[in-house]
N, C-alpha and C positions, 0 to 999 in steps of 0.2 A: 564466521559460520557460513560466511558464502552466500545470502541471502542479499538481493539486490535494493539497496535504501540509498535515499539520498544522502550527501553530506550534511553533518549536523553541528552545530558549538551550541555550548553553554554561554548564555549573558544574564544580566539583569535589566529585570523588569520595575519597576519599581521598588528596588531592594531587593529584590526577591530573584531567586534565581531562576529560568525559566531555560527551555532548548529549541529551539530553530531548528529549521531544517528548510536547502534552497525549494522553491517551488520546482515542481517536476511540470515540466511541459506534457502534453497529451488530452488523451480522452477519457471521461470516468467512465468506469468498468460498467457502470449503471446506465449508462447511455449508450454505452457501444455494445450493451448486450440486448440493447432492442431493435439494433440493427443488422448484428453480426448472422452469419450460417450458421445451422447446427454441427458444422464439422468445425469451425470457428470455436465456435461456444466449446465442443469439446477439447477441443485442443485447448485453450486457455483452463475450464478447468484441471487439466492434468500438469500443464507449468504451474500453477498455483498451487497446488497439493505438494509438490518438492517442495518447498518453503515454509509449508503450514504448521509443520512439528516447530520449526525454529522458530518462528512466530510464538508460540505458546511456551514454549521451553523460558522463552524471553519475557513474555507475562504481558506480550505486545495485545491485548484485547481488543484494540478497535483498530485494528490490520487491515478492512473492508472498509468501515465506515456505516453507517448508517442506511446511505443513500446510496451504498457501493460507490464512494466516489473519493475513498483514500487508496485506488489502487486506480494505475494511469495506463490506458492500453496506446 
C-alpha cells in the first residue's frame, strides 16, 4: 500500500504467536512537536494525512500512540 513501516516477522512468545517489529531510531512525534515551527508542524501534518486512509483501511488503531510516540520524526 506504500505506507512506510518498519520490518516485521511473526515469533512465539510463549506459545503464543506474537509480531515484532525492528525499533525505528528517531524522535517521538510527541516531543518534537513541542519543539518543532508552525510551518514544521504543518508540514508533518499533511505527510501524515497521505497514510491515514491506509492506516484505517488496515484496522491499524493505534498508528499515533497514546503519547504520540508510535510515530518517529
Amino acid at each position: 500500500m506504500g505506507a512506510a513501516v518498519p520490518p516485521t516477522k511473526l515469533v512465539s512468545v510463549g506459545g503464543k504467536p506474537s509480531k515484532i517489529s525492528a525499533e525505528v531510531p528517531g524522535e517521538d512525534l510527541g516531543a518534537w512537536m513541542k519543539h518543532a515551527s508552525k510551518g514544521d508542524k504543518e508540514a508533518m501534518k499533511s505527510h501524515l494525512q497521505k497514510d491515514f486512509v491506509k492506516h484505517v483501511v488496515l484496522n491499524n488503531w493505534d498508528v499515533f500512540g497514546a503519547q504520540q510516540d508510535n510515530v518517529k520524526v
